[in-house]
C-alpha positions, 0 to 999 in steps of 0.5 A: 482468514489467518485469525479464524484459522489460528482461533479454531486451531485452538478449539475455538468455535469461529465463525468468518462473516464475510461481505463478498460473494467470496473471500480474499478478493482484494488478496487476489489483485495484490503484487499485480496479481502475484500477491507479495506477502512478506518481505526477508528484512530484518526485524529492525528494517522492517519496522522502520518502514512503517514509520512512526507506528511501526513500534506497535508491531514489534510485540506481534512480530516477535511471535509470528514473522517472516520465516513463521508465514513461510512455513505457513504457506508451505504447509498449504502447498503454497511453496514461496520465492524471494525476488529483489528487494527481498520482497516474498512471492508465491512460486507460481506467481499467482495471488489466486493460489495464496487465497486457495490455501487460506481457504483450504485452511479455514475448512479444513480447521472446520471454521464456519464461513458464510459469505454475502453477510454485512455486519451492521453493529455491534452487540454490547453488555456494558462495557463487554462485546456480546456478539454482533447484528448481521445483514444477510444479502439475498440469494438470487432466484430465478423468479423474477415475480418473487420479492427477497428481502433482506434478513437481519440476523443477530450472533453471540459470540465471547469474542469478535476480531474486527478484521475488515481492511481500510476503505482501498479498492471498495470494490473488493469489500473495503469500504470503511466499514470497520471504522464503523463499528470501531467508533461504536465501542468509542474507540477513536479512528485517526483520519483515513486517507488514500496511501501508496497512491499516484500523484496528480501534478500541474501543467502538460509535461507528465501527459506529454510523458505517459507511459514513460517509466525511468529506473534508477532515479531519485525522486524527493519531495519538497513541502513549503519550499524544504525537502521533506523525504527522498527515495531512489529507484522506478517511477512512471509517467501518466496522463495525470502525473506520476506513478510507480514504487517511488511515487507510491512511497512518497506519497504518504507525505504528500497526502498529508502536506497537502491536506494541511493545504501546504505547497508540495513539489517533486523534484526528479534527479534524473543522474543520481549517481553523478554529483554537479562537478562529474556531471558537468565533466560528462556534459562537456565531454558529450558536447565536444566528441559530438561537436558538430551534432544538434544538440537534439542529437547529443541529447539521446546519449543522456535521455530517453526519446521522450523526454528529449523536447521536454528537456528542450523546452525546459532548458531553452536551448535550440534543438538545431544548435550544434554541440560545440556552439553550447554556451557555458551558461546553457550547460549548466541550465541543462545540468540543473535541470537533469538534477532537478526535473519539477513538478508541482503537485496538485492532488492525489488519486483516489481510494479506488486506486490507493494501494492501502489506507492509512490512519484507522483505529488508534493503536494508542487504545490496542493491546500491542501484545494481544490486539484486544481493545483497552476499552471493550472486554472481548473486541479484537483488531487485525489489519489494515483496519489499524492506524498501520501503514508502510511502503511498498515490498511485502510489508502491509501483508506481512503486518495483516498475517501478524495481527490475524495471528496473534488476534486469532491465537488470543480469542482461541486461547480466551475461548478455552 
């Protein structure tokens, strides 16, 4: 919607060709509903959170970022709030209302938008996009003895913007099909796989855990036996394993390790902000004020409820053993483990539960400075269809906004 507004706010004849019923549907589930669009960082962090392709943003931010997406919504009656994190919401705290006021925009720049159409290929004239060949889905009658079939429609066009998403959450409409046609015009798609997914571990501790949620904690991941990533703040317990903003960063290294078959493990360090030595003072300090407690007692002071039998079970220490009667050496298994709570990892959720995409078209053969194909004379790409991918905060939206832009100022421009 972004690249067909900016497209036709240049003059453009632009026509959206959208699969679903309705546009935006994915857009209306994001952020948990309240759809967070961007985030304040700086230029430079921002970029740092996409990781080893966030360079081939920097051209396309440079000319629409933060402050221009803002505005935009702004100008849609679509006023916006900074939260923590610096991460952008919409002031009512509904994604529906984001939706609204691209929709709003899209009509009134007099774009063409036809919902319930498939695209099936892409038309070429040599080494130039010419138009594309469209599935259109029939409209339901009432008669239930009347046959609809299917119409195949073919439209010209000079330019055509691939802006179809990755293959998360299928059923809003994503589910790969810009791969597809991407791959016709030869252009090479880095392997896609699930990201910013939950993480599925071994044994019976997660479960016992569900619903669990611990603020303010480390979690690091471990590949082969070496730490390979670390991130600090919420994660979640769940019937399969883990979950939550730390969780769902971490996982893009995860995924990856564990599609080349290596050994991954995530280890929680429950009292970051304690080293080994203040953390053994706080430990012995408990135990002797509290002296003639259980231990099962001592244990509230430190740890949530349900995580108290796990930290017994773990560390081996009688529950009805008293404060004082712990031993040296069971103080530092306790230590250890509230340093280092691990877990193997197994797997990892599905697309239908993965935030994003990641791998997609190979940036390599983008323009970095229009979004044009190197390969194709008139073939764009926007989103998540690219080989882009960052954390979580507002970044991902950001970069699909982006790229809508630039693609859709570029096609209008070239049209004219």
């Amino acid at each position: 919607m972004m690249a067909a507004i900016q497209s036709a706010e240049l003059g453009a004849d632009t026509l959206i060709l959208e699969k679903m019923k309705q546009p935006g549907r994915k857009l209306r589930i994001t952020g948990k509903g309240r759809c967070n669009v961007t985030n304040v960082a700086s230029l430079s962090d921002f970029i740092e959170h996409f990781g080893a392709n966030g360079k081939f943003l920097r051209q396309v931010f440079s000319r629409f970022f933060t402050e221009d997406l803002m505005a935009f919504f702004e100008s849609t009656e679509v006023p916006m709030i900074v939260e923590r994190g610096g991460r952008v919401f919409p002031a009512s705290g509904d994604a529906r209302h984001v939706v609204d006021g691209l929709v709003r925009q899209v009509l009134n720049h007099g774009v063409d938008l036809q919902t319930g159409m498939t695209v099936n290929r892409l038309l070429f004239k040599g080494k130039q996009v010419v138009g594309v060949e469209v599935h259109q889905s029939p409209i339901p009658r009432l008669s239930t003895t009347t046959e609809h079939h299917s119409v195949i429609k073919r439209y010209d066009a000079d330019s055509v913007i691939i802006a179809t998403g990755g293959a998360s959450y299928p059923a809003t409409g994503s589910t790969g099909d810009g791969y597809r046609l991407a791959e016709s015009a030869g252009h090479k798609i880095v392997p896609v796989r699930p990201a910013l997914v939950p993480l599925e571990t071994a044994g019976d501790v997660a479960p016992r855990l569900q619903g669990l949620s611990l603020r303010n904690v480390t979690a690091g991941v471990w590949v082969n036996g070496k730490k390979q990533a670390e991130a600090m703040g919420e994660l979640l317990f769940t019937h399969f394993g883990l979950s939550g903003p730390i969780i769902l960063s971490l996982s893009r290294y995860v995924v990856d390790a564990l599609r080349m078959n290596r050994k991954v493990a995530l280890s929680i360090d429950l009292k970051p902000a304690l080293d080994y030595p203040k953390l053994d003072g706080r430990l012995l300090r408990d135990l002797n004020e509290h002296g003639k407690q259980y231990f099962r007692t001592v244990l509230k002071g430190l740890l949530p409820r349900k995580l108290i039998s796990v930290c017994i079970d773990s560390t081996g220490i009688s529950p009805d053993k008293r404060g004082h009667q712990v031993t040296v050496g069971e103080r530092k298994r306790l230590r250890t483990w509230l340093k280092d709570v691990r877990f193997d990892i197994t797997g990892y959720r599905p697309f239908e539960e993965a935030i994003i995409t990641a791998g997609g078209v190979d940036t390599r053969e983008i323009d970095p400075r229009t979004l044009a194909s190197r390969l194709v004379k008139g073939l764009y790409f926007a989103g998540e269809v690219l080989d882009i991918q960052a954390d979580t905060g507002g970044y991902n939206l950001q970069a699909a906004f982006s790229t809508g832009w630039v693609a859709g100022r570029q096609c209008g421009s070239v049209s004219n």
